[in-house]
C-alpha positions in Angstrom: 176.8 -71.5 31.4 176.8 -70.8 35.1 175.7 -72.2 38.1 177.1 -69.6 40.6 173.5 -68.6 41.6 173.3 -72.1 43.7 176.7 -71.8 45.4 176.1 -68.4 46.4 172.8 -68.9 47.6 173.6 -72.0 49.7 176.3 -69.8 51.3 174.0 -67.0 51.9 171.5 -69.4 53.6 174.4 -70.4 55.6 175.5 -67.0 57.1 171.6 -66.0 57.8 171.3 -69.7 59.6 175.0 -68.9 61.5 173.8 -65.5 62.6 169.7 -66.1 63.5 170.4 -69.0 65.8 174.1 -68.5 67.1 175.8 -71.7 65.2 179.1 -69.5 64.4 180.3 -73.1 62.6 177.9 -72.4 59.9 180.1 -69.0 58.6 183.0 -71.3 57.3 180.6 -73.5 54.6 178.5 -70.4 53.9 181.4 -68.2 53.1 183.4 -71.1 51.1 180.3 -71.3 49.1 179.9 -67.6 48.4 184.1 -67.5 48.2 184.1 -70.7 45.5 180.7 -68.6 43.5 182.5 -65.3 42.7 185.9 -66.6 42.6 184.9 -69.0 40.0 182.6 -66.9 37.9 185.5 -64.2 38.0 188.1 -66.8 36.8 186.4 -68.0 33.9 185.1 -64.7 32.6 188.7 -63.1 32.7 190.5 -66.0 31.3 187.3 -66.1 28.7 187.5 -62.5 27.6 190.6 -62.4 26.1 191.1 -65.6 24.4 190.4 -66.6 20.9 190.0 -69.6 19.5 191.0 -70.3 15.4 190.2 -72.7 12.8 192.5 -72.9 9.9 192.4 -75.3 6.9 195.5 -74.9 4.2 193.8 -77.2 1.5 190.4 -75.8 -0.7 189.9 -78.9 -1.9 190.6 -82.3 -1.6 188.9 -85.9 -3.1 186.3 -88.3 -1.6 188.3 -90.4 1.7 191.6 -88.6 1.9 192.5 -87.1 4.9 192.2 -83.2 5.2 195.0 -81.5 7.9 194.0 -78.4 9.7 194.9 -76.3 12.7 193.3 -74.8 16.0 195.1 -72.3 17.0 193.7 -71.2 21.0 195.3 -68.1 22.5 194.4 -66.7 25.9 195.1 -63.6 27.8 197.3 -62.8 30.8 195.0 -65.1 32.9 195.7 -68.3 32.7 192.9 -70.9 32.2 191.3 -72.8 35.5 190.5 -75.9 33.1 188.1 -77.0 30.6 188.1 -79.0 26.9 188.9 -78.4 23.5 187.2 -80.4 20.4 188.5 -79.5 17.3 185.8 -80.0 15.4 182.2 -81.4 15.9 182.4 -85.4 16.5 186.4 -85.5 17.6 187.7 -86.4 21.1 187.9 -83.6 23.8 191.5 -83.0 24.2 192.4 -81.1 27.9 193.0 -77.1 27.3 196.7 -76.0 26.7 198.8 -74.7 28.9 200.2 -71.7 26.9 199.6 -68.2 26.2 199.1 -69.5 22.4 199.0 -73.0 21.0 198.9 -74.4 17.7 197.0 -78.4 17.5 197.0 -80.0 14.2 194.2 -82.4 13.8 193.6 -84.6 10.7 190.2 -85.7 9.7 188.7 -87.8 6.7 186.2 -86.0 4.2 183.3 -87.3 3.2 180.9 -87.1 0.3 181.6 -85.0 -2.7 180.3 -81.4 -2.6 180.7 -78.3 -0.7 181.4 -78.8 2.7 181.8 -76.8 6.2 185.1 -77.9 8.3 184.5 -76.7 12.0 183.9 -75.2 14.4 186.0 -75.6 17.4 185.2 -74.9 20.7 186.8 -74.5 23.6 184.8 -75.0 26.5 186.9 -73.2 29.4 185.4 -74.1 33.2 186.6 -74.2 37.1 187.5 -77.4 38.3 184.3 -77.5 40.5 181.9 -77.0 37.5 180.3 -74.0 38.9 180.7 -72.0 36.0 181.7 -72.0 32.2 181.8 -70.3 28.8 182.6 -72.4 25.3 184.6 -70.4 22.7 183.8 -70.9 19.4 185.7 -70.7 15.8 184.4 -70.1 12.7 184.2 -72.7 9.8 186.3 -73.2 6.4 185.0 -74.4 3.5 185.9 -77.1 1.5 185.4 -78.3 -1.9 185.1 -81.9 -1.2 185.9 -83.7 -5.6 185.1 -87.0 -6.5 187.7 -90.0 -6.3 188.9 -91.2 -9.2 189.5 -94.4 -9.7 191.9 -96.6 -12.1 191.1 -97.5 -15.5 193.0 -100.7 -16.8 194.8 -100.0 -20.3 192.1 -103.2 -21.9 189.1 -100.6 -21.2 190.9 -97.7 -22.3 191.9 -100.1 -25.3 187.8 -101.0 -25.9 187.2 -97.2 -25.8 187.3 -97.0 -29.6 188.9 -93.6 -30.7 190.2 -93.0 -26.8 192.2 -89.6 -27.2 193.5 -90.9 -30.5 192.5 -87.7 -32.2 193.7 -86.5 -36.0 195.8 -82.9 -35.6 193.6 -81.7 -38.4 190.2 -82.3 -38.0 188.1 -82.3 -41.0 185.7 -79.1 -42.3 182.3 -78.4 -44.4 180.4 -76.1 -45.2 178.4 -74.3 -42.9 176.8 -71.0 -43.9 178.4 -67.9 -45.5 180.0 -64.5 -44.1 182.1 -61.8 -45.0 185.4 -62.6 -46.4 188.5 -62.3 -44.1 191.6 -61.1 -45.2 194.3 -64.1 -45.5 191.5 -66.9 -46.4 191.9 -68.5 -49.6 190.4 -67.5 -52.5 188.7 -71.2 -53.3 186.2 -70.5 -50.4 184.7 -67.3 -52.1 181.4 -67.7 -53.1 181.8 -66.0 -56.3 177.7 -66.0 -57.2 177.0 -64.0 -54.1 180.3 -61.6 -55.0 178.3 -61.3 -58.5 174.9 -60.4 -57.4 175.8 -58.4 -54.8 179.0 -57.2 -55.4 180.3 -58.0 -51.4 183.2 -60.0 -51.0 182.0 -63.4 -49.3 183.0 -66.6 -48.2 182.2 -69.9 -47.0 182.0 -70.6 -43.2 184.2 -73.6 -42.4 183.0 -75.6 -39.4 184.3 -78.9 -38.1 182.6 -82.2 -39.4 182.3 -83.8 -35.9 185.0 -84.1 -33.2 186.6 -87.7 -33.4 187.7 -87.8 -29.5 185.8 -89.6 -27.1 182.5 -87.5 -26.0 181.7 -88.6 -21.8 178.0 -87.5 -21.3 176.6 -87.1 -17.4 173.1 -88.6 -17.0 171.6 -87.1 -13.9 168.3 -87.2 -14.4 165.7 -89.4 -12.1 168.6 -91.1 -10.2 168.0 -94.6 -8.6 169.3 -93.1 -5.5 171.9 -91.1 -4.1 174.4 -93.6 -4.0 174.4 -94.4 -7.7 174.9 -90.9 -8.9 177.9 -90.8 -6.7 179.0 -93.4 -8.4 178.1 -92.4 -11.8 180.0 -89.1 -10.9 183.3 -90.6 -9.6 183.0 -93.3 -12.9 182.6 -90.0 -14.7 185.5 -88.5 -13.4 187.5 -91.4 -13.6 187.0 -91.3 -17.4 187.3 -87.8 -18.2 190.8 -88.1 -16.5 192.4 -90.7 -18.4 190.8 -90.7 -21.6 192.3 -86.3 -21.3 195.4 -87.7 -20.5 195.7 -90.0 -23.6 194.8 -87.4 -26.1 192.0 -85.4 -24.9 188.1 -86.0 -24.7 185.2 -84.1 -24.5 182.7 -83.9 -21.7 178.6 -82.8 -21.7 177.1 -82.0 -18.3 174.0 -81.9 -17.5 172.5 -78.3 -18.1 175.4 -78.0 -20.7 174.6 -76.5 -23.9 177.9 -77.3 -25.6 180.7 -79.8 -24.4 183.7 -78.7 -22.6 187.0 -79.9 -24.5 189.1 -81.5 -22.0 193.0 -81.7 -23.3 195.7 -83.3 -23.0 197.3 -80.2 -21.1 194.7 -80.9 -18.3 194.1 -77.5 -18.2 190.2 -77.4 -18.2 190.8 -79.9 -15.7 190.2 -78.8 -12.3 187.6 -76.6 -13.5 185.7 -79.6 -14.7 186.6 -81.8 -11.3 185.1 -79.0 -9.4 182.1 -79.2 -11.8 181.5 -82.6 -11.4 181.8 -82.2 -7.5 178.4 -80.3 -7.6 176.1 -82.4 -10.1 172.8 -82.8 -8.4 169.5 -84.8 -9.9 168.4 -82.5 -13.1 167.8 -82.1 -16.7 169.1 -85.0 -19.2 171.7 -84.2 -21.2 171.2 -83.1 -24.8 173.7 -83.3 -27.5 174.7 -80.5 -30.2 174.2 -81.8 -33.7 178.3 -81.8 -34.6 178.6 -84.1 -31.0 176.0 -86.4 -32.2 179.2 -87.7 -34.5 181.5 -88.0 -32.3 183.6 -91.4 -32.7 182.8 -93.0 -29.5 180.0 -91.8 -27.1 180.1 -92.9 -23.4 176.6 -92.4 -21.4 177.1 -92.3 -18.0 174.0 -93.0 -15.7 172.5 -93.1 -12.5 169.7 -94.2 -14.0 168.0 -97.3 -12.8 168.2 -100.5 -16.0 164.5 -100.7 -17.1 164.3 -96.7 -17.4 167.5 -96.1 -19.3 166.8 -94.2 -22.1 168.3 -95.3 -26.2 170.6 -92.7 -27.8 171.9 -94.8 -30.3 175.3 -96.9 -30.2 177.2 -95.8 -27.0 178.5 -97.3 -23.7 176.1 -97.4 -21.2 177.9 -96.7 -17.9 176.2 -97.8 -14.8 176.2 -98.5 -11.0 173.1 -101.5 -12.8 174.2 -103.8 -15.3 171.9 -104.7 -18.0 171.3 -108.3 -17.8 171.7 -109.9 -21.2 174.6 -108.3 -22.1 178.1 -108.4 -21.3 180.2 -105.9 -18.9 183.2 -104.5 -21.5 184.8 -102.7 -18.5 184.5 -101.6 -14.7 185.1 -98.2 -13.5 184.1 -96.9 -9.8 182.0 -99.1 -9.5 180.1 -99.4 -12.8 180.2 -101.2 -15.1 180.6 -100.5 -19.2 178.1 -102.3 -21.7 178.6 -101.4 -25.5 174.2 -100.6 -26.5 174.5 -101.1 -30.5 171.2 -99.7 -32.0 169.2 -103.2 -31.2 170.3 -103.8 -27.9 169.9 -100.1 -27.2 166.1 -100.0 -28.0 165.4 -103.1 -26.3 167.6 -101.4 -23.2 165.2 -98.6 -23.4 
């Protein structure tokens, strides 16, 4: 932005004004003005030219309300600067331009909702001290990966969560179709009619007869607003952390086609917490037949009470208690209500 045009205009009114009627007093204002015009225009653009102005942020992620440190970094050239403002980022107080050929500011700022967000820019607005002219430098942006809090879970709800991470080593097998038989099975799961008729060595295909851990199924479908699915998503989170902690759990988002196994390791961990940043309103959930027999089933919802849907006994999780029936737990802001098969049609 500059204003030079005005300045040096005035001052060239002056001088024609001093010279057409004799005033010889009007050549000092006229020639400050055109003086302070290209004086100031030349100042700023210099000192503009060569600086640069840089955004860094050290963290990629970082939870709901923490604080997130990150640097502006402003380095000029040879000219120094005639004045002007910094703001680190959009929203923060103007701080007065540095003094040195390269300076580092470390700002803190809190996050705010989960998701994917843009940190930045800064600018650097660099202007004379008579306003006359000035240029803003600009920074690019970092992104961030802003997770959802989690929240504590008190050892009596973790206690109610029947089957919380207390799963067998060994979990138990049936039958589930027939293949070719591997070397190093044992012979008792040949299926010796086939190996008769046929004369191919086959087998029978072992599969697991339902996982025992706890199985923490995402409802965001219809949400009552965007509020509660924040919630349901930190109560979520909160759950998926502790109840991998004491044992493992597994964990059905929406659009998910099979649950994610979440162990005691933590490994699948951030993967998941960065998953659960970026749930949005879609599909319900649907369950493979082997989850469907999972010991304990927690629905989480951000659903609104009168349209919550019956999936036989579970915990309903929700930022809306059910009225009627008693709160088992609290979690983010939710609260836990056990649905047995009556209370969960009547729910529905």
């Amino acid at each position: 932005m500059s204003r030079a045009r005005e300045p040096a205009l005035i001052g060239g009114l002056l001088c024609v004004t001093a010279a057409l009627f004799a005033v010889p007093a009007l050549y000092v204002p006229g020639l400050a003005c055109l003086l302070a015009a290209i004086l100031s225009r030349a100042w700023v653009g210099v000192s503009a030219h060569a600086a640069e102005v840089h955004l860094s942020c050290p963290a990629a992620s970082v939870q709901e309300g923490e604080r997130i440190e990150f640097a502006v970094t402003l380095r000029r050239g040879w000219a120094p600067f005639p004045g002007g403002t910094l703001l680190p980022w959009p929203g923060a107080e103007e701080l007065a331009l540095p003094r040195g050929r390269s300076s580092t500011i470390a700002a803190r700022a809190f996050v705010g909702r989960r998701g994917r967000q843009s940190v930045g820019p800064a600018r650097a607005r660099i202007a004379d001290p008579l306003g006359i002219c000035a240029r803003e430098l600009e920074s690019g942006t970092s992104e961030l990966l802003v997770l959802p809090r989690l929240h504590p879970l008190g050892a009596s709800a973790l206690a109610l969560l029947d089957g919380s991470g207390r799963a067998p080593r060994e979990r138990p097998q049936e039958v589930d179709s027939l293949r070719a038989h591997r070397p190093g099975s044992p012979a008792s799961r040949i299926h010796w009619p086939t190996v008769a008729r046929s004369g191919v060595l086959m087998e029978h295909a072992m599969t697991a007869a339902g996982d025992p851990r706890v199985l923490v199924e995402l409802d965001a479908e219809d949400p009552e607003s965007e509020d509660a699915l924040d919630r349901a998503v930190r109560a979520a989170a909160s759950l998926c952390h502790h109840l991998a902690r004491r044992g493992g759990c597994l964990v059905l988002l929406p659009e998910d086609r099979r649950a994610t196994v979440v162990s005691p390791d933590m490994r699948a961990w951030p993967k998941l917490h960065a998953r659960l940043a970026m749930v949005s309103p879609g599909p319900a959930v649907r369950r493979a037949p082997d989850e469907r027999r999972s010991t304990t089933i927690i629905r989480v919802t951000a659903r609104r009470e009168g349209s919550t849907r019956s999936s036989g006994p579970h915990f309903r999780v929700a930022a809306t208690a059910i009225e009627g029936l008693p709160v088992g737990f609290e979690v983010a802001g939710c609260a836990g209500q056990l649905l047995d098969r009556s209370r969960g049609a009547r729910a529905a």
